[in-house]
N, C-alpha and C positions, 0 to 999 in steps of 0.2 A: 287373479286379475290380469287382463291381456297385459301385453307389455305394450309400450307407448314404441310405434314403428310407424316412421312419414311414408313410407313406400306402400302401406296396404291401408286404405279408407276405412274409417269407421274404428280405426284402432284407437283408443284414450287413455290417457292415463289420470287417476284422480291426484287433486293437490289441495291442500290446504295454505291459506293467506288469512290471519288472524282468524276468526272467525267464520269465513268460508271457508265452503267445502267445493272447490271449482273441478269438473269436470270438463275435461278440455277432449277435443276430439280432430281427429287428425281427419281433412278433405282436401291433403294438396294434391291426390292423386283425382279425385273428385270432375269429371267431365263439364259440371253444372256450378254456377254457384252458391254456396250455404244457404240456405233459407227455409228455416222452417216455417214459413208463411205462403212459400210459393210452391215448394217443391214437397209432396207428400210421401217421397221415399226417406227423404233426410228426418220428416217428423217420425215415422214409422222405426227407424234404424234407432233415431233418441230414444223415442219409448223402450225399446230394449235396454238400450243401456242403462238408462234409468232406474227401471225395474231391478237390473243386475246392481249396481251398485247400490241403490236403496234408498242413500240419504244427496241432497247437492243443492248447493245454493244460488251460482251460478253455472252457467253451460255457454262454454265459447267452441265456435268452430274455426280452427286451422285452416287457409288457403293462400298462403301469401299474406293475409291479410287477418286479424282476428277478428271472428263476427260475436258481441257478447251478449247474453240474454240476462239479462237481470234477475234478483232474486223473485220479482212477483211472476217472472214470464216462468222463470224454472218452477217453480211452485205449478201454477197451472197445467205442467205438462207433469212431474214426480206426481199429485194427483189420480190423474187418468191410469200413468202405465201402473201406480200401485193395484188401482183397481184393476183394471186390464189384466194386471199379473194374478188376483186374487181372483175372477174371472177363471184364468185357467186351471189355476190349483182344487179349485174347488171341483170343478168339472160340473160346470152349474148350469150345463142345456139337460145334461142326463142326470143332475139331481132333481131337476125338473120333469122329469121323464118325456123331452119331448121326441118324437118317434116318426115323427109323419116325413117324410125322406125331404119334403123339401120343405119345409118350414126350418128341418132339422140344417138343411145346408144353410138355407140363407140367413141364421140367427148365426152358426160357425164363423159365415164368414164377415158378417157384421162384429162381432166379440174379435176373434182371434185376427184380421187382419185392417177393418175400416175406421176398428175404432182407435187404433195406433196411427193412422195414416192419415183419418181425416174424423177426430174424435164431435165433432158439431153433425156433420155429414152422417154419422152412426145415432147417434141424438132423434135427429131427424127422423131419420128414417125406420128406428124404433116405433115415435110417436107416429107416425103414419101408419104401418101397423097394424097398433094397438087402436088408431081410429076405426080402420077396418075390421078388427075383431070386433068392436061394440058396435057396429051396423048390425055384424052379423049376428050378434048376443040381440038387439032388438026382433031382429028377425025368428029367434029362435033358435037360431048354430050356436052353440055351446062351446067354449075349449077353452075350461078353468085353467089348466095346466099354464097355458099361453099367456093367456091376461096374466096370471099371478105372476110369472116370471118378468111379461115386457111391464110390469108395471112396479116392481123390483128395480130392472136395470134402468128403466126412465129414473125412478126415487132417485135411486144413488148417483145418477149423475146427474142430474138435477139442482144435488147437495154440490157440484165440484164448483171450483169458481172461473174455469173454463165456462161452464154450460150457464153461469150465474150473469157471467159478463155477456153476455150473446144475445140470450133471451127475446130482444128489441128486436134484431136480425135473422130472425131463423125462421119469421112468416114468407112465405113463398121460396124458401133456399133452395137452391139448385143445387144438389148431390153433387159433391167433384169441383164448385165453385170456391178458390182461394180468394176471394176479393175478403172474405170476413176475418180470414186469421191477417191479413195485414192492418185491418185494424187494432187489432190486439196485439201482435206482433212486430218487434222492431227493434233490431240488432244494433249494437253500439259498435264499430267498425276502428279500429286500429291495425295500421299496416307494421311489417313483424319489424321493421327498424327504428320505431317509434314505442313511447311507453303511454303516453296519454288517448283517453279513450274516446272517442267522437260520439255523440249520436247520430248520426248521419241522417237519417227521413224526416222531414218536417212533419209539427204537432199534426194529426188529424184533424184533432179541431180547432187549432190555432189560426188567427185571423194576421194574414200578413199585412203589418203597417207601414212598412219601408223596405227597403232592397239598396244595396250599393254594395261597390268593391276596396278593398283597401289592398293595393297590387294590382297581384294574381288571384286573390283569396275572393270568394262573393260574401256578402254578411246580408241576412234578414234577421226583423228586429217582429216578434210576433205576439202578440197581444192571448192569452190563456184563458180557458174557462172558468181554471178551477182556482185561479190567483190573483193576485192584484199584480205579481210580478211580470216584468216582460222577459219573451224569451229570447236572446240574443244569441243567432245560431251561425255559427262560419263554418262555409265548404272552400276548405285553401286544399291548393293544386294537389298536394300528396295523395290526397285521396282521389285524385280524377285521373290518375295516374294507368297508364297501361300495362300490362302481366311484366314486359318487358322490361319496362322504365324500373319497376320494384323489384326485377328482379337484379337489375343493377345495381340499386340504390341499395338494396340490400348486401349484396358482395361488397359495395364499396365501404359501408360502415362496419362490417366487420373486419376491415385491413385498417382501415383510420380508427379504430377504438384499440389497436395496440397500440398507440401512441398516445403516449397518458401526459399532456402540458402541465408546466412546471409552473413554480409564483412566479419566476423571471417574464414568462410567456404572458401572464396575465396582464402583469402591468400593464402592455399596451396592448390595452383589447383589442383595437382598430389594425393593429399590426399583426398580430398572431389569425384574426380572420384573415387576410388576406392571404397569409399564408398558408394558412388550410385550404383557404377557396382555390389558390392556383394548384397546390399538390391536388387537391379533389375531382379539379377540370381535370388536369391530365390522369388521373387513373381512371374516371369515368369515361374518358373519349376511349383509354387502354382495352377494359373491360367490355364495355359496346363494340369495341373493333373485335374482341378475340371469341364474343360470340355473332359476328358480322351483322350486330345492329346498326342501320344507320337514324342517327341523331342531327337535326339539325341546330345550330350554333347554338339559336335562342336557348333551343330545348336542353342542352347542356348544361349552359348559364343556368336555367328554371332548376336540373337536378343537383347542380354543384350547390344553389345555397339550401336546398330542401337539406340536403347533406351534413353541410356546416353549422344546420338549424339546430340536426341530431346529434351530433359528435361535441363540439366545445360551446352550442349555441345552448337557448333555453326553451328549443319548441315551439308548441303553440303559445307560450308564452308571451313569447317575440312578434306574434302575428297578431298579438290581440293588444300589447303595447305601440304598436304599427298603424294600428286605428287612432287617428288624432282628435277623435271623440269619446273616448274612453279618459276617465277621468283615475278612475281605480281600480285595480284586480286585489279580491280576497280569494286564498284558499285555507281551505280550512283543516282538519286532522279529526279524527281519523280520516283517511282517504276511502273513496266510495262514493264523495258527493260531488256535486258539480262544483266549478268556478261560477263565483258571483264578482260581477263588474257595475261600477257607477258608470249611466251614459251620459253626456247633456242633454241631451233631449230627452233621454226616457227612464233617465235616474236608474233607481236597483234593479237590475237584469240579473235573471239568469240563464247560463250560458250550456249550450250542445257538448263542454270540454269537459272528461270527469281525470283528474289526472291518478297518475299511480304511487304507491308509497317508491316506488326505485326514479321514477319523476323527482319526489320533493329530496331525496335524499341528494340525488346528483345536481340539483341544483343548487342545496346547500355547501357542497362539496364545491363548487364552482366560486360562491360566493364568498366561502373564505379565501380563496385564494385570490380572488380579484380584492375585495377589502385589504388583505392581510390581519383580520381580527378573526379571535376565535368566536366557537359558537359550539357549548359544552357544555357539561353540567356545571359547571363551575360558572360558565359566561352562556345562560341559556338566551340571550338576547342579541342580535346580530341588527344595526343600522347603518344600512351602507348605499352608495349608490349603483346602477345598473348602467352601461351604455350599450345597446344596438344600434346597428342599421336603420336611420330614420327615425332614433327617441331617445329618452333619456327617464329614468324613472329613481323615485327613491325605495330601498325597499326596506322592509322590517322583518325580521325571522324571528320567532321563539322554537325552543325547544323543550325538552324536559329539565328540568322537573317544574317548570313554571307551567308548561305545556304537557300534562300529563299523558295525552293520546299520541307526541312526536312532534312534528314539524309543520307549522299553521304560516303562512306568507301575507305581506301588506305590498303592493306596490302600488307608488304614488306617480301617476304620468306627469310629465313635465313637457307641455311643449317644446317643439321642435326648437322655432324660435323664440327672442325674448316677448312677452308680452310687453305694450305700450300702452300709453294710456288713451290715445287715440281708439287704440281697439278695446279699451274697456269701456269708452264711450259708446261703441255699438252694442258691446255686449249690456249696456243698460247696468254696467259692475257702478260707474260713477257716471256725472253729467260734467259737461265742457265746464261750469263756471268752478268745481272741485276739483277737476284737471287743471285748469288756468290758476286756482290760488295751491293747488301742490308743487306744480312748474315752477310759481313765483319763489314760495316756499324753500325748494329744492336749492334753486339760483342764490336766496340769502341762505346758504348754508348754515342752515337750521339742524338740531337734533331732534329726532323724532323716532318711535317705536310704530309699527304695524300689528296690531294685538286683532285678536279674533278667534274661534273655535277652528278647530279639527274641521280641514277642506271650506275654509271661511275663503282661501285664496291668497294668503298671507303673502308667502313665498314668491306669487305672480307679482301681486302688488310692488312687491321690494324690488323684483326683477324690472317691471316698467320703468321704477325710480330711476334706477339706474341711466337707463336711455334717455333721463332728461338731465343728467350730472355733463357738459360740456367735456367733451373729448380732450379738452388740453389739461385739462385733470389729471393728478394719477389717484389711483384706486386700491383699495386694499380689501378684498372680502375674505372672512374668516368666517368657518363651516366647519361641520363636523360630519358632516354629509355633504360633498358636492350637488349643489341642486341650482345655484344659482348660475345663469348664462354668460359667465367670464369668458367661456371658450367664443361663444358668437362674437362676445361685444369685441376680444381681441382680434378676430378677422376684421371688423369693421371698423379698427384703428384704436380702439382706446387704451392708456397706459394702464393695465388693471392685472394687481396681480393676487390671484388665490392662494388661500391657506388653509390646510387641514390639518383640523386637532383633531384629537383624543373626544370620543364620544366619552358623557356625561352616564351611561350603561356597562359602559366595557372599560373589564379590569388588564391588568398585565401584557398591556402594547407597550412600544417605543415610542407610540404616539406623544405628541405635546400637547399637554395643558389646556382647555380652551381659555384660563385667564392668563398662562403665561404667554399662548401666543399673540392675545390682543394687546400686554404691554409689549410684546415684541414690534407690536407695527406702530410703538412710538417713537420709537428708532430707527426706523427704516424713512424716517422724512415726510415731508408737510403730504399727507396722501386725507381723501377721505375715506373714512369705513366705514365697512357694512357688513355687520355680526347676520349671518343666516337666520339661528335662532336663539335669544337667551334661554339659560334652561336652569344653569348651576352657579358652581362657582366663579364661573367666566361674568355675573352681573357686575361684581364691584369692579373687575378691571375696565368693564365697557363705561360705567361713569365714571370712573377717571378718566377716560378716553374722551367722552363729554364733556366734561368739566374742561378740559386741555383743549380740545378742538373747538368747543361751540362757535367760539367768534371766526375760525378758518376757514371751513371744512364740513360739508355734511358727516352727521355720523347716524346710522341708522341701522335699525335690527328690528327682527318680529320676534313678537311674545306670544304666550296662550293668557289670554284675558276677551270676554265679552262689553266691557266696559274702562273708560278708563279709572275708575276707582279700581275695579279687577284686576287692571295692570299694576295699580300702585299698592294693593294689598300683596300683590304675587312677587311683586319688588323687593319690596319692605318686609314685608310679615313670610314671606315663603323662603327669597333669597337673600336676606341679610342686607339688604342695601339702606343704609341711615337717611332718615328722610330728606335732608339738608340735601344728599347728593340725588335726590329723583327730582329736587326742581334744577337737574341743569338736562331732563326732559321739555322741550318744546312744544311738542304734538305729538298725540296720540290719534291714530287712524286705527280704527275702527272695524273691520269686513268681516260680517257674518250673513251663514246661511237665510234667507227668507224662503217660507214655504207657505204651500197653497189651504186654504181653508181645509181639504180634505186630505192634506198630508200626504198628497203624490206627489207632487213636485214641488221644485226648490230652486232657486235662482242665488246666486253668489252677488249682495250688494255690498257699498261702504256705507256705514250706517250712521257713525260719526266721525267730525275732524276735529277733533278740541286741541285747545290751547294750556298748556300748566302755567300758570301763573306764580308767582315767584314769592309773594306777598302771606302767605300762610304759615303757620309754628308747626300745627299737628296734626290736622286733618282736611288737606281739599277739600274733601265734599263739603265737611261743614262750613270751613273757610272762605268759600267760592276759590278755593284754586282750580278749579276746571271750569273752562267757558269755553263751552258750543258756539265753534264758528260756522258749522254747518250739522244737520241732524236730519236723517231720511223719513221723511213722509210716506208710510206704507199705502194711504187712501190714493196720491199720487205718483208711487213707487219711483222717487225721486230724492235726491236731497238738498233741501232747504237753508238759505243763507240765513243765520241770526240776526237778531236785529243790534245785535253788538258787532257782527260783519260790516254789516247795512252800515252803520254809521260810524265806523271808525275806529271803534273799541278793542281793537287787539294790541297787545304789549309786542306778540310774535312781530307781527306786520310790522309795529310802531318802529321795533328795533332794527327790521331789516332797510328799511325806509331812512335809519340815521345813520347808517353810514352811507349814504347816496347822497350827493349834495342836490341832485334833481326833486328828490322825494320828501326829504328833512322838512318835516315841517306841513307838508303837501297833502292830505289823506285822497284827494280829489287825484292827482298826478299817479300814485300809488294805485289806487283802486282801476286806474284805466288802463295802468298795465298789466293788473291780471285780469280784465277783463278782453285786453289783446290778446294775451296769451289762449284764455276761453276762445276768443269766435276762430283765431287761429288754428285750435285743435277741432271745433266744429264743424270750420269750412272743408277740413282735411277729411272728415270722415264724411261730410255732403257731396265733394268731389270724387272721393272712392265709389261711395254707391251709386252717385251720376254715369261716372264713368264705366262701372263696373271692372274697377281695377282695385281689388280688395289687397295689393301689395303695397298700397302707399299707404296702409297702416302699419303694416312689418316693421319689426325695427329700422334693418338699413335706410328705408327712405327717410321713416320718422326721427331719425338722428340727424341724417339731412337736410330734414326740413328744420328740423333746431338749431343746427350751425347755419341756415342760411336767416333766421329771424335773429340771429344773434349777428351778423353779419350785417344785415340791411340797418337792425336797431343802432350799430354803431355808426354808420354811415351817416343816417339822418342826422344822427347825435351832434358825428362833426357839425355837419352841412348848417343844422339850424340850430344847433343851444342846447335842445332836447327831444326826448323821443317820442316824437309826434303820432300816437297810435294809431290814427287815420291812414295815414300815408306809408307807415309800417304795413301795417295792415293789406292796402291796395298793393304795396311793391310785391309784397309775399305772396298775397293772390295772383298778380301777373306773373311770379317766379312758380310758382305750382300750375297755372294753365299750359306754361311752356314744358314745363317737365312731364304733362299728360300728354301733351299733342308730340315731343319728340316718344315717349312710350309705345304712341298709338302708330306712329311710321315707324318702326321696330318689330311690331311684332307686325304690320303689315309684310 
């Protein structure tokens, strides 16, 4: 077998990767580029080698750049040159005894060189032919010889699944035209400083239903023939890259991959980027100088973080958590298959990205050391968080032996910013009047749980919560996974301070306890809290927490429960909690997925907001300890106030109302001010989209706009006795038209 040498074309060497057999071929010397669809010398040269090695499952060509053919492409070519090759062995024009000098040349050179070069194109022009010899068999010209052999070489390739896939296409072919093998044909493209595989040409028959950019990067979203699934395809800058740029990019990542970052480095991810990024600029300006490219600034900038993508970053990973419509990325194990992503808009996608086993490996490698948790036979389970550039995602790793094929990845997107509830009034997640009585809710610091299914929204929900807790608060969140938006809401002034335990999966950390840390923040002072997720043994500590805080202090956390009986079976009956301590739960919220009669799409609503009632021995449900103050109508994809809302029937409400000397007593006085609160959050989302200023849903303003309804409510309070929702209401509306018209002379 040759030896693998990049200085002479067409040199390859064979390799094995689990179960392939990759034959890889060197074209950096190559004047053209690799394409066995365009170019008939490269398909002619394959056939050779094919034939010489024998057996191959995939065929990549070397040029800078890898071009890969997949196992169904390599199949239809190993095919052809077997035959091709059996063709010549046999010597099958002269077992045929054909002799006539020029039938005899021009069948040679259709076998021995058209049908390696352009194997449809030899097809062809067999059966053309063989149409001719049967005119001439009508006529009476005779030449058994002929027919029996072109009708031989027609059979057997006939039988190939080159010739089987074409068929449709080969009425009128023009001899020498490539428009047909690019149908068939279509290389998976990875440049040599990257390990994830692209498919780079769009489906043939794929119907494109959207186009946009997220960067530098373009994304098309394209609808298949053969699927219900969509295809979600990104062409980012790497690959638009010129001979030059990669040939940079390439030197510069093999001088920054001898530098192997430490767990010190990790810690601050945001830190140790930068630091790459500036040592990266300046060797990349070095390297471009010392082969006298010139690069302008932008274009440095564009190569230094392509750079820092490969080296300490996570890739196309990073590019496709970068899209703020991307809900989720699975990858799966074995590798060989694509990344599948949830979109909002077009739900289960699959994606143009196929990554590689040295991909998952080095990103688990990454992940331990940014966690500090293992991830081994021992701890096959790894739950941690991710921060890039522009996202934040939670991730999930298994490995062996839970994961028998290696290493399978879950990342969960988290928006940039916090979500609000303002902006789940758009998104149709909840309506103003279930905004207005959570507001209310929130303000009588009440205890409440967010229970829902898997991507129900939970974690968003909690997160809103948050930006309606009054900033003179202090805050206590405890995680096991950073997910929640403490980092924003501290830029934006709140006293809040996070804590990370010990995941509920992983053994032998220094990690703390999730229940030692939540009685730890009963001694850290009057704060409220907010458990990310209950899971384990952290439940009894969060109702004591309950129990202690209820009358101070919001305390709140999300569960995995569909219902609230769910929650209190998964309480009680799953994590040990004694019934007596689940009623000093307040409300249970509800948010699970809804989907479409035909089960494509899915919308994220809140489905219920019940109240626990206090008044039960053994079992709510039977007891009436759960009473629906609100419950979503699928006919009007809404949710609906009780008629124990409607007239006054809540214990929750009754109690936050008694300690109000306005409300005591009042159901009428109470009720109008979570209905201020509602046309408050409605008007804010009617002047967004009037305006067309969708930032004054974002947190920062909609915190603003809290401190300023809390600000005017006291005001009036003095001014006249109580708080006049009318007039609240107008002050707040004239205080938000002045805050859109100074906006709108700003950004003029």
């Amino acid at each position: 077998m040759p030896l693998f040498n990049k200085r002479k074309p067409f040199s390859y060497e064979l390799t094995r990767e689990g179960e392939d057999v990759i034959v890889r071929i060197d074209l950096e010397q190559f004047p053209n580029i690799p394409s066995l669809e365009l170019n008939p010398m490269i398909m002619s040269r394959t056939m050779d080698i094919l034939a010489e090695v024998g057996n191959a499952t995939k065929l990549i060509f070397y040029q800078r750049r890898d071009y890969e053919y997949d196992y169904e492409q390599t199949l239809m070519l190993l095919e052809i040159a077997r035959l091709q090759n059996s063709f010549v062995k046999q010597k099958i024009i002269s077992y045929y005894n054909i002799k006539e000098p020029k039938e005899y040349a021009e069948l040679q050179n259709l076998i021995f060189n058209i049908l390696k070069s352009d194997p449809i194109g030899c097809y062809v022009k067999l059966k053309r032919i063989l149409r001719g010899e049967e005119i001439k068999l009508e006529k009476g010209i005779k030449n058994e010889k002929l027919l029996s052999l072109l009708k031989h070489l027609i059979d057997l390739l006939e039988k190939t699944r080159l010739i089987k896939s074409v068929k449709t296409y080969v009425a009128g072919y023009n001899i020498g035209d490539r428009s047909v093998y690019e149908k068939i044909f279509s290389s998976n493209i990875k440049p040599d400083f990257m390990f994830s595989k692209l498919m780079a040409s769009y489906p043939m028959e794929g119907e494109e239903l959207e186009n946009y950019s997220v960067g530098n990067t373009e994304v098309a979203i394209f609808s298949l023939p053969d699927t219900i699934q969509y295809l979600y395809h990104i062409t980012p800058p790497e690959f638009k890259l010129s001979e030059e740029k990669y040939e940079i990019l390439d030197q510069a990542k093999n001088i920054m991959a001898e530098h192997k970052p430490t767990r010190a480095e990790f810690i601050d991810p945001k830190r140790v980027r930068q630091v790459f990024f500036n040592v990266g600029r300046d060797l990349i300006e070095e390297l471009a100088s010392n082969k006298g490219y010139r690069f302008r600034e932008r274009e440095i900038d564009e190569l230094t973080n392509i750079l820092v993508r490969y080296t300490i970053g996570f890739g196309l990973i990073e590019i496709l958590l970068q899209d703020e419509k991307i809900q989720d990325i699975t990858i799966n194990s074995p590798t060989g298959t694509p990344i599948f992503i949830v979109h909002q808009d077009y739900t289960d996608c699959i994606t143009n990205i196929y990554p590689t086993e040295t991909d998952t490996e080095s990103w688990a490698s990454k992940l331990r050391m940014i966690s500090g948790r293992p991830l081994d036979e021992a701890n096959p389970i790894l739950d941690t968080g991710l921060e890039i550039p522009g996202a934040y995602a939670r991730v999930a790793v298994i490995t062996e032996p839970l994961n028998p094929f290696g290493l399978a990845y879950a990342f969960r997107r988290h928006r940039d910013m916090p979500w609000t509830l303002p902006l789940f009034i758009k998104n149709r997640m909840i309506d103003p009047l279930s905004a207005g009585l959570l507001s209310f809710i929130i303000d009588g610091s009440r205890t409440m749980l967010i229970a829902g299914t898997r991507s129900a929204g939970k974690t968003s929900l909690l997160g809103s919560i948050l930006t309606e807790i009054m900033r003179k608060y202090r805050i206590i969140t405890i995680e096991d996974t950073l997910e929640l938006p403490t980092s924003a809401l501290r830029k934006y002034g709140y006293n809040i301070q996070p804590m990370k335990v010990a995941s509920a999966l992983t053994k032998g950390t220094s990690e703390v306890p999730a229940d030692e840390g939540i009685r730890t923040t009963l001694r850290m002072g009057d704060s409220a809290l907010i458990v990310g997720e209950v899971r384990s043994l952290e439940a009894k500590a969060l109702y004591e927490a309950m129990r202690i805080g209820a009358m101070a202090n919001v305390v709140a956390g999300t569960i995995h429960g569909d219902s609230p009986y769910g929650v209190f079976d998964r309480v009680v009956n799953d994590l040990n909690v004694p019934k007596t301590s689940f009623k000093a739960t307040d409300l249970i919220v509800v948010a699970n997925p809804i989907r479409s009669s035909a089960g494509l799409h899915r919308w994220r609503r809140v489905t219920q907001i019940t109240e626990v009632r206090k008044q039960w021995i053994d079992d709510p449900l039977l007891e009436h300890g759960f009473v629906d103050l609100m419950k979503y109508d699928s006919g009007k994809d809404i949710l609906i106030p009780s008629a124990d809302l409607i007239n006054g029937e809540s214990d929750v409400l009754k109690a936050i109302a008694g300690n109000v000397k306005e409300w005591a007593g009042s159901w009428d006085a109470l009720w109008n001010n979570v209905m201020l609160r509602a046309n408050i959050k409605k008007l804010l989302v009617d002047y967004s989209i009037k305006a067309n200023m969708p930032k004054l849903l974002e947190a920062r303003f909609v915190i603003h706009s809290n401190d300023e309804f809390h600000r005017i409510s006291d005001k009036i309070s003095e001014e006249t006795g109580y708080t006049d929702p009318k007039r609240i209401l107008f002050d707040w509306e004239e205080w938000l038209k002045k805050k859109i018209k100074e906006r709108k002379i700003e950004v003029k």
